[in-house]
C-alpha positions as CSV (number, residue, x, y, z in Angstrom):
1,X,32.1,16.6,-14.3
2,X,29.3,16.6,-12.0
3,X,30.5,15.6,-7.9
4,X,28.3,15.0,-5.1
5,X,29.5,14.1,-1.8
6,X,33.5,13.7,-3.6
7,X,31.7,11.1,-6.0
8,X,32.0,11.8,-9.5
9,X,28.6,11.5,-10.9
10,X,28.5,10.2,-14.7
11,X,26.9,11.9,-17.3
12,X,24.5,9.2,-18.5
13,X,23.0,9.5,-15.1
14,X,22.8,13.1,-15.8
15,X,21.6,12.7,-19.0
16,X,19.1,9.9,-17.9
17,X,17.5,12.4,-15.2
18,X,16.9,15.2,-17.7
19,X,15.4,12.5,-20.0
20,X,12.7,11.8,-17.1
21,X,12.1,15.1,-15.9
22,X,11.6,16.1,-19.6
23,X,9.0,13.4,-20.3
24,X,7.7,13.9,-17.3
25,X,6.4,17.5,-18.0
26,X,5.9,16.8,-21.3
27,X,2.9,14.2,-20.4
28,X,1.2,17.1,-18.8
29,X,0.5,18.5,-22.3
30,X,-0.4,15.3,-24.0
31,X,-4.0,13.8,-24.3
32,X,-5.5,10.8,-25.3
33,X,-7.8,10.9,-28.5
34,X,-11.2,11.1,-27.1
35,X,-13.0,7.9,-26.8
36,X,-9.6,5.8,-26.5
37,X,-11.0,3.7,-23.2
38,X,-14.7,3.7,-24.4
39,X,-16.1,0.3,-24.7
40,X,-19.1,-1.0,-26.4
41,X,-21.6,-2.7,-24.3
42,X,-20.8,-4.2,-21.2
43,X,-20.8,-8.2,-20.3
44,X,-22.0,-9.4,-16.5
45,X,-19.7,-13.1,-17.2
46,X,-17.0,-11.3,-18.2
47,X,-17.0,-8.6,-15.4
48,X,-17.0,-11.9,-13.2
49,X,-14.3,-13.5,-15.0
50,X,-11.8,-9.8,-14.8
51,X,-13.0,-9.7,-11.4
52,X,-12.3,-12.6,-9.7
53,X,-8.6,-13.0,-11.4
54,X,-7.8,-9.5,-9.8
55,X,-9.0,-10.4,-6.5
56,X,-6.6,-13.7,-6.9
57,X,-3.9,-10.8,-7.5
58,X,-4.6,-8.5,-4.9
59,X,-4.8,-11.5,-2.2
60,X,-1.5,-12.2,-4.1
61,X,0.4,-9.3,-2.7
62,X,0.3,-9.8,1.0
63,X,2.9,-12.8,0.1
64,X,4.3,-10.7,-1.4
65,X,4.7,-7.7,0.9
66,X,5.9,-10.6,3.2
67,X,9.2,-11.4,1.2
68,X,9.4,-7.5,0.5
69,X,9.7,-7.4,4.0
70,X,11.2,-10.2,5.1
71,X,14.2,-9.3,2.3
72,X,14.9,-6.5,4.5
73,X,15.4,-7.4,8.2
74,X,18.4,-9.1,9.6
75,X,18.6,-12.6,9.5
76,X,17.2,-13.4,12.9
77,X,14.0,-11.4,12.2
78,X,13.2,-12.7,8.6
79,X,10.5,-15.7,9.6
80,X,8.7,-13.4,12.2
81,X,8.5,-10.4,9.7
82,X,7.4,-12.6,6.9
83,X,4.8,-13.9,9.3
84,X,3.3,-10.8,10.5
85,X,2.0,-9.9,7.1
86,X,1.0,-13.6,6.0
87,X,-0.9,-14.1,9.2
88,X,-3.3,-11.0,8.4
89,X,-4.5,-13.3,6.0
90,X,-6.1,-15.4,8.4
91,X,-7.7,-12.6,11.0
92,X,-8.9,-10.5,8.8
93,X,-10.7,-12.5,6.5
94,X,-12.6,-13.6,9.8
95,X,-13.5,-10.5,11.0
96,X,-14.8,-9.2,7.7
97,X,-17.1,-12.2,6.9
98,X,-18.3,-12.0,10.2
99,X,-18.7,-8.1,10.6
100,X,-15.9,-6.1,9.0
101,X,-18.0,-5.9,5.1
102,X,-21.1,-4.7,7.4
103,X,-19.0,-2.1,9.3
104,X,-17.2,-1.0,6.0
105,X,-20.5,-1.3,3.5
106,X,-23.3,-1.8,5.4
107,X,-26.3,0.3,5.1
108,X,-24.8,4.1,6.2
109,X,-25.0,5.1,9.8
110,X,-24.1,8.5,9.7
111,X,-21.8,8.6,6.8
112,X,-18.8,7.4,9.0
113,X,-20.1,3.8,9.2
114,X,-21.9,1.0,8.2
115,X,-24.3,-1.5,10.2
116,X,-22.4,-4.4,11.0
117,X,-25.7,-6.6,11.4
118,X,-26.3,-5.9,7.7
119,X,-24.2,-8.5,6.4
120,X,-22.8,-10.4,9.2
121,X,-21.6,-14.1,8.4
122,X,-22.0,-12.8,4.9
123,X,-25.8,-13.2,5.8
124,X,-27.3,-11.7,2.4
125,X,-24.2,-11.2,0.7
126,X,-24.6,-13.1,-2.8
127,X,-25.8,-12.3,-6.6
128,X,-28.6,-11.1,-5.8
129,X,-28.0,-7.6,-6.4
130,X,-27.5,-8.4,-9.9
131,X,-30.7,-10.6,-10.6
132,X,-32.7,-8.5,-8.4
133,X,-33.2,-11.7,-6.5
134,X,-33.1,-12.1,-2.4
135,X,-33.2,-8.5,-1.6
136,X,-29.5,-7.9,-1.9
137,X,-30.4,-5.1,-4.5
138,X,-31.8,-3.1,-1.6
139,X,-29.2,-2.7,0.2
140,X,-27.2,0.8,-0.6
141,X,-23.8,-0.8,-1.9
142,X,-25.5,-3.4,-3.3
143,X,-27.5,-0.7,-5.6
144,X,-24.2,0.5,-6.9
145,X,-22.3,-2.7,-7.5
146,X,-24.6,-3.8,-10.2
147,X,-21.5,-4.5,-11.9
148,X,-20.6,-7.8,-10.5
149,X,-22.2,-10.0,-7.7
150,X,-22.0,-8.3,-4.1
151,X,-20.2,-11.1,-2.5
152,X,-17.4,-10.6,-5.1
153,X,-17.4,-7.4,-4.4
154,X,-16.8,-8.5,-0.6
155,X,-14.4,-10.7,-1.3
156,X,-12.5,-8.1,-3.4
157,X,-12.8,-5.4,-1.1
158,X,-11.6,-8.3,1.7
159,X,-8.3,-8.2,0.3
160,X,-7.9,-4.4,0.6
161,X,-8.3,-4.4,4.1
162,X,-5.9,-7.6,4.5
163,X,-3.0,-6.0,3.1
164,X,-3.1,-2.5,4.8
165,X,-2.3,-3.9,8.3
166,X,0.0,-5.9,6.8
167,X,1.9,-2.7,5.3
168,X,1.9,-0.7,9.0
169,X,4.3,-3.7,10.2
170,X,7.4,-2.4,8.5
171,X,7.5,0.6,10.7
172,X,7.9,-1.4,14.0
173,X,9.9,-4.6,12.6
174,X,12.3,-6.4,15.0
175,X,11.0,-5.3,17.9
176,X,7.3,-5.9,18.0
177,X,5.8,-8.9,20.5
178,X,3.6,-11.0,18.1
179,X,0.9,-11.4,20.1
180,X,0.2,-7.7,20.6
181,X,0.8,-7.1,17.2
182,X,-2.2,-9.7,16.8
183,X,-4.3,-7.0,19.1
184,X,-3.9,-4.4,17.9
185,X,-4.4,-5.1,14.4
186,X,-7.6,-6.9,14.7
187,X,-8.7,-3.2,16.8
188,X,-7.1,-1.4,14.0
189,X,-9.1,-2.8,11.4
190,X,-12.5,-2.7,12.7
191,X,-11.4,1.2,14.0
192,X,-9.6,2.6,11.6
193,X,-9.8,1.1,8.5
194,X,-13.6,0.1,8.4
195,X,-14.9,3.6,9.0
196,X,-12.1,5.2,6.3
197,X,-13.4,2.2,4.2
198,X,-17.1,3.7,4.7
199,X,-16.1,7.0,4.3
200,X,-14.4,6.8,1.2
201,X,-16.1,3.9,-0.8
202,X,-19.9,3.6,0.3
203,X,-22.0,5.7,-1.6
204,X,-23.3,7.3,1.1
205,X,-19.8,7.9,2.8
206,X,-18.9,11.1,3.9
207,X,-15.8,11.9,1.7
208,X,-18.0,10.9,-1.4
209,X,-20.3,13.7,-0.9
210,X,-18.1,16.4,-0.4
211,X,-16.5,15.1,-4.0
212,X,-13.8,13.5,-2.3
213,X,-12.3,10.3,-4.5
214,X,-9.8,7.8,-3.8
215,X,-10.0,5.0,-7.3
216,X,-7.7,2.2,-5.1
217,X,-6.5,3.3,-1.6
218,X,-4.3,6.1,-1.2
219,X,-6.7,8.0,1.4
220,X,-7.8,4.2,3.0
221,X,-4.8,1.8,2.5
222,X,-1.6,3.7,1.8
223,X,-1.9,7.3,3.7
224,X,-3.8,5.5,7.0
225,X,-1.5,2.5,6.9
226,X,1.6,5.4,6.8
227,X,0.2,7.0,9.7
228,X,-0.2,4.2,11.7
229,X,3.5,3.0,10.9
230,X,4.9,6.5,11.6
231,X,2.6,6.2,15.2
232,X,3.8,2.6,16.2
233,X,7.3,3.8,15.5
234,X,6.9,7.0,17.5
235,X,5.4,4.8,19.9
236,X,7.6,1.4,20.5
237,X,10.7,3.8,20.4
238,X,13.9,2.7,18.3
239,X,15.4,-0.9,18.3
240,X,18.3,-1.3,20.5
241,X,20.6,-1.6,17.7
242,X,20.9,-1.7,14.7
243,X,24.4,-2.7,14.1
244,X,25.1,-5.4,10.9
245,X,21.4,-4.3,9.8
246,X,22.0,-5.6,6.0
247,X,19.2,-7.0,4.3
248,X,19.0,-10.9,5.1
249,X,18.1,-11.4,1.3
250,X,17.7,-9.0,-1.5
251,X,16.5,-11.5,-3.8
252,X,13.2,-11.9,-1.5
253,X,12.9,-8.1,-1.8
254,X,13.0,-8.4,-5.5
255,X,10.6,-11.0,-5.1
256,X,8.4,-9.4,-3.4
257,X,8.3,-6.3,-5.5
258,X,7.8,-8.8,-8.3
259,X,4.4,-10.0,-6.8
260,X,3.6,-6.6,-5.4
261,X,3.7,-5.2,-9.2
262,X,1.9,-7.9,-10.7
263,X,-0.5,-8.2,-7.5
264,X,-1.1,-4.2,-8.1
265,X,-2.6,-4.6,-11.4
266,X,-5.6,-6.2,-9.2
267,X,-5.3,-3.6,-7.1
268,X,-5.7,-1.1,-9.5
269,X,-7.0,-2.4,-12.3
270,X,-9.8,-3.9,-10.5
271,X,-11.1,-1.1,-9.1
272,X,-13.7,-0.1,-11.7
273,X,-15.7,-3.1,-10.9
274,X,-15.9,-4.0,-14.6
275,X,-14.1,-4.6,-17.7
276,X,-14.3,-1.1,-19.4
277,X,-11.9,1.7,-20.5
278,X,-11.5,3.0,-16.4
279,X,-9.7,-0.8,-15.9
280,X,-7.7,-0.4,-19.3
281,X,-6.3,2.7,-18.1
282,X,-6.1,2.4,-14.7
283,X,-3.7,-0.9,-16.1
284,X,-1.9,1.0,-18.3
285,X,-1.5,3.7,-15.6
286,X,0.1,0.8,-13.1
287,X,2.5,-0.3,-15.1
288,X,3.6,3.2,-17.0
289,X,3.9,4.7,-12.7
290,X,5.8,1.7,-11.4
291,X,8.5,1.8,-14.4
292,X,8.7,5.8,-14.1
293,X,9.3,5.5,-10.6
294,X,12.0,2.6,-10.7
295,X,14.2,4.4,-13.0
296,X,14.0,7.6,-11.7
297,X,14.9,6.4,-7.6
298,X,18.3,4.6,-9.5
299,X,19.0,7.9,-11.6
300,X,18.8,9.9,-8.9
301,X,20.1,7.4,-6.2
302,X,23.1,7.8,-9.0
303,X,23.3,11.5,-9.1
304,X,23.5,11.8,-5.7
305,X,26.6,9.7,-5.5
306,X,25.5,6.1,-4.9
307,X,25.5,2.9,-7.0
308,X,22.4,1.7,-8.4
309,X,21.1,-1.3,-6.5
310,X,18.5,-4.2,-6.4
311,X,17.1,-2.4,-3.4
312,X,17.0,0.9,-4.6
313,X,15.0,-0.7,-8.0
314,X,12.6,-2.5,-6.1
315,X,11.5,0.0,-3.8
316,X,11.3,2.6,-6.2
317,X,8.8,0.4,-8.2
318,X,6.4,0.0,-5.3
319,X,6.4,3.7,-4.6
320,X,5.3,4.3,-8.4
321,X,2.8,1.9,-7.3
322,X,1.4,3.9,-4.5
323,X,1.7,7.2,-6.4
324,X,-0.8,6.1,-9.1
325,X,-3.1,4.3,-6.9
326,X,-5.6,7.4,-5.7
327,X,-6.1,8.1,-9.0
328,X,-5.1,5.3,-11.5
329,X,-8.0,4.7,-13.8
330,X,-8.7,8.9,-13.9
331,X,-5.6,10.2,-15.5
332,X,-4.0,10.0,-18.4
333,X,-0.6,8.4,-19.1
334,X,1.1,11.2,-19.2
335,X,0.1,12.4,-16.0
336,X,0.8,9.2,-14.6
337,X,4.3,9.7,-15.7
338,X,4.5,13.0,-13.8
339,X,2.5,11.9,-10.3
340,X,5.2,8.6,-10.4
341,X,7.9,11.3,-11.2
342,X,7.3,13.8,-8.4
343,X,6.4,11.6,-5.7
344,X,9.0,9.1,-6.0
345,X,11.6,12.1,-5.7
346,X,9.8,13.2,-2.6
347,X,9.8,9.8,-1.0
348,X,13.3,9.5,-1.8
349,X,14.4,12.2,-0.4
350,X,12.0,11.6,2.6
351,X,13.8,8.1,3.0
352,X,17.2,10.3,3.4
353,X,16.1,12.7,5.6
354,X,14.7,10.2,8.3
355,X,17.9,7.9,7.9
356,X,19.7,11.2,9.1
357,X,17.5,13.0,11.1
358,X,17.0,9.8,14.0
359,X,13.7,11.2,14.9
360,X,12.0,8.0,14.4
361,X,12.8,4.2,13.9
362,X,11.0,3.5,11.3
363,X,12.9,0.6,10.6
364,X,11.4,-0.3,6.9
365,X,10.4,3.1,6.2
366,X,6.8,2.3,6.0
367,X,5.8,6.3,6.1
368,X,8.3,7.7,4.0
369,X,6.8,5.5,0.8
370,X,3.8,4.2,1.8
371,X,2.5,6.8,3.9
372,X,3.7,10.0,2.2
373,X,3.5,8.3,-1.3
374,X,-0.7,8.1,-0.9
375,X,-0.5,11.3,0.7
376,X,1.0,13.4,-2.0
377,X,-1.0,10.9,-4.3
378,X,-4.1,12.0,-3.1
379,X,-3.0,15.8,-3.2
380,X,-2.7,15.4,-7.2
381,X,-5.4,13.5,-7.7
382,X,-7.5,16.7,-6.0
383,X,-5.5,18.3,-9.2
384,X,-5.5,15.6,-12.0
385,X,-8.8,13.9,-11.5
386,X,-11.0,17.1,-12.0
387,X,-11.4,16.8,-15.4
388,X,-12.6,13.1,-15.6
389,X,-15.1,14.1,-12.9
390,X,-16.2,17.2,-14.5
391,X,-17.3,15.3,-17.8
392,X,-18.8,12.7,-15.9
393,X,-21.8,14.9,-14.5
394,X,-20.1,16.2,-11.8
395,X,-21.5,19.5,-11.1
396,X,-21.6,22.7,-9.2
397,X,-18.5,21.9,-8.3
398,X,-15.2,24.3,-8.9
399,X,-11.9,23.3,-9.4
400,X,-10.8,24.7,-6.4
401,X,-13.4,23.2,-4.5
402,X,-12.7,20.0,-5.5
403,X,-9.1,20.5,-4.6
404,X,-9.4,22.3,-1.7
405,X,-12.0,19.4,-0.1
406,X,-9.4,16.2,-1.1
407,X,-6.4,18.6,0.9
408,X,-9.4,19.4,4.3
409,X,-10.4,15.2,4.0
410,X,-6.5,14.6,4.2
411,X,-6.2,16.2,6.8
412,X,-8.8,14.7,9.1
413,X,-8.0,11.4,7.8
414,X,-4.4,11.5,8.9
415,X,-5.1,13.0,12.5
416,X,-8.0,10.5,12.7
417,X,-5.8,7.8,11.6
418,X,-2.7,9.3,14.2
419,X,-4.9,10.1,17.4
420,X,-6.9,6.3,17.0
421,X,-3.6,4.5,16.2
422,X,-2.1,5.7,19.3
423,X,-4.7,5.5,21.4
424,X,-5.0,1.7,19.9
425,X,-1.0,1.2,20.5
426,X,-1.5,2.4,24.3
427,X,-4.6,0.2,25.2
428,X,-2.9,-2.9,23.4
429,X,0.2,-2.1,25.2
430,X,-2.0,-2.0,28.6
431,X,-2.8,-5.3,27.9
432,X,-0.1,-7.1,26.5
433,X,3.7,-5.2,26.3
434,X,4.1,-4.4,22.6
435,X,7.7,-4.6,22.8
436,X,9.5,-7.9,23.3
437,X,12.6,-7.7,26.2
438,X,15.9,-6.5,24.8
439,X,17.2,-10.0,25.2
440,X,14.6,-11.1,22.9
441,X,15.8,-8.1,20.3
442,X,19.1,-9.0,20.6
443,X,18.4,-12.8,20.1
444,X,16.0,-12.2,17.4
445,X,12.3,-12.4,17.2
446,X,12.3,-15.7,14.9
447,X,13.7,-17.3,18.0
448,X,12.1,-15.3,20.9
449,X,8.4,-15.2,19.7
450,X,8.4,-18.4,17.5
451,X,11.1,-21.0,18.2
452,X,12.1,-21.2,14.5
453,X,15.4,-20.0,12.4
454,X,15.8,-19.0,8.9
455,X,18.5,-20.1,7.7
456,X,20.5,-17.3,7.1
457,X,20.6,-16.5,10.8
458,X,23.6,-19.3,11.2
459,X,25.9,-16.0,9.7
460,X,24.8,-12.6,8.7
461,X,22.8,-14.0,5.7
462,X,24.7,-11.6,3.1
463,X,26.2,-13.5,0.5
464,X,29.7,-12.1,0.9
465,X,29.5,-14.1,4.2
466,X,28.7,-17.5,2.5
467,X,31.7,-20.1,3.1
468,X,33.7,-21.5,0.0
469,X,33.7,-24.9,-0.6
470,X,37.8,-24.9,0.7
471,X,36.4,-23.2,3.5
472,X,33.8,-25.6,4.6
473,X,35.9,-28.8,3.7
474,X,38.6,-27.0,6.1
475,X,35.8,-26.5,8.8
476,X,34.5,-29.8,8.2
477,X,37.8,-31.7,9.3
């Protein structure tokens, strides 16, 4: 029998394992029957309809990412964790009705950015580019959205750039001072995100004309949101201790990989801009990644001598999540089942290595999922996604080429995201200290930066702790 570490390893794990790798591979060789996705005819109401229920979902996963979160901190850092995400809600929404939409899809300044004036207030931003009414249709993006109404297409892309803040905040939990949080993630987003927004998703974006694709977000939400994370952990330096760091609540992390999953088929799903056969696949690509990678982190958290856990299940869902996203609605299931497959070994791994190489303190390991997830994501989608691009009239363009390009975008993209992240973290921390006072660590952040308890904080908030009735009766007399 099979030992690692002195643990004997049984063989259904074993057998499990092989089971994945073998239909892993095996999905490279199988194909859809041609035509599988194609629909008939298209319907406007019914774009609508689709459109606004995924935008409800994606919106629906920064609660989510906030019990994710929250699950995992120690009791005294579970209400300002939670908060950090759910507060994004509120800035961000601001900043891109006012300006944010005009930086990110405004007409094209240099293929890096948009013309904030274009849409501010949301000035211009309505059907119009659908009914060919109010001059809408003459903007660039609104040319290409013909799909739906642009100001859906706002709002949608609104909830994009809400949620990848939100995901950088797991990197630097328990130690970060709210209010320079605040800063730096309103500069962050009009920065970072707007101009990799632009890049990526405008028509006239940079990345799009050197045949560089991202369907969801691994180049713009999950690879720059790892960076950053991996930057503010660099940056704020480890917590001060992280003695008795259980989870708080492992049923909010199962929550919030719940609503994460169900939030991603948004995400994903809703990322053709239409009900077709890109959303049918790019759905059935979601859900086939997320499963892969759940079972394969608790088979191989098994064969390397653990117990499969709650933790270990939920977290390995979300990283399926992130591996499909770059190219969800361009591969087949197979593939899917192979990109979920490779990456979530590689993140799993990369979550082992950082635990016990103490390099960093990235305390919810933000860029060992997130961040290399979308990374590797967007490597395979310079491999997978050829094919769907070369039968949609892509042309002049090799293979090679169009591999090559994704890996050179990559890389500017991550030391764009890394030198502007720091250089964000440095002027915030100029103006207001990023890093709360180690008596307000070793308090807790619910009670040093918001005067409020969960709780859980009263004990350790593990469940072992709770009190029996004989024991509280005692205590009570």
């Amino acid at each position: 029998m099979l030992t690692v570490k002195g643990k004997r390893v049984k063989k259904r794990w074993i057998i499990l394992f092989a089971a994945i790798l073998a239909v892993s591979v095996i999905g490279l060789f199988v194909s859809p029957a041609e035509g599988l996705y194609d629909l008939a005819g298209s319907s406007l109401f019914a774009n609508i309809a689709w459109m606004i229920t995924a935008t409800i979902f994606v919106l629906m996963m920064t609660p989510g990412l906030s019990f994710f979160y929250g699950g995992m901190v120690r009791a005294k850092n579970v209400i300002s964790t939670m908060l950090q995400s759910f507060i994004v809600m509120g800035f961000v929404s601001v900043i891109w009705v006012v300006f944010g939409f005009g930086l990110a899809f405004g007409n094209d300044i240099g293929g890096v950015i948009g013309n904030p004036c274009d849409f501010f207030l949301f000035s211009n931003v309505g059907v119009g580019n659908v009914t060919g009414t109010n001059g809408e249709a003459a903007s660039e993006i609104g040319a290409v959205t013909t799909t739906i109404p642009l100001v859906l297409f706002a709002l949608f892309q609104m909830k994009f750039a809400i949620i990848t803040p939100s995901l950088i905040t797991g990197s630097f939990a328990e130690r970060v001072r709210f209010s320079g949080y605040l800063v730096f993630m309103m500069i962050w987003i009009v920065l970072v995100y707007c101009p990799l927004a632009h890049c990526t998703w405008h028509p006239e974006g940079l990345f799009g004309r050197l045949h560089v694709h991202d369907f969801a977000g691994g180049i713009v939400v999950h690879a720059a949101s790892g960076i950053a994370a991996l930057t503010g952990a660099m940056f704020l330096g480890r917590r001060s201790s992280t003695e008795n760091s259980k989870p708080a609540n492992v049923p909010f992390v199962l929550l919030g990989a719940a609503l994460l999953w169900l939030g991603w088929f948004g995400f994903n799903g809703g990322s053709s801009l239409a009900v077709d056969g890109v959303a049918l696949s790019a759905f059935l690509n979601t859900n086939t990644a997320a499963a892969t990678a759940m079972v394969t982190w608790v088979v191989f958290d098994a064969l390397r001598g653990h117990k499969p856990s709650a933790m270990g299940a939920a977290i390995g869902a979300v990283v399926g999540l992130v591996a499909i996203t770059p190219c969800a609605g361009w591969v087949t299931v197979g593939e899917s089942v192979f990109i979920s497959f490779v990456i979530t070994i590689c993140c799993n791994l990369a979550v082992t290595w950082k635990k016990s190489s103490n390099l960093f303190d990235d305390a919810l390991d933000v860029f060992p999922t997130h961040g290399l997830g979308g990374i590797i994501g967007t490597v395979l989608t310079g491999i997978f996604a050829y094919d769907f691009f070369a039968g949609n009239g892509m042309e002049g363009v090799s293979r090679s080429t169009f591999f090559w390009n994704h890996i050179l975008v990559l890389a500017g993209v991550c030391a764009y995201t890394f030198i502007m992240s720091y250089a964000i973290y440095w002027v915030t921390n100029k103006m207001i200290p990023m890093r709360v006072s180690r008596h307000s660590e070793e308090i807790g952040l619910d009670r040093s930066q918001h005067d409020e308890e969960y709780a859980g904080e009263l004990g350790t908030g593990i469940a072992e702790d709770t009190p029996s009735d004989y024991q509280w009766f005692n205590s009570a007399e």
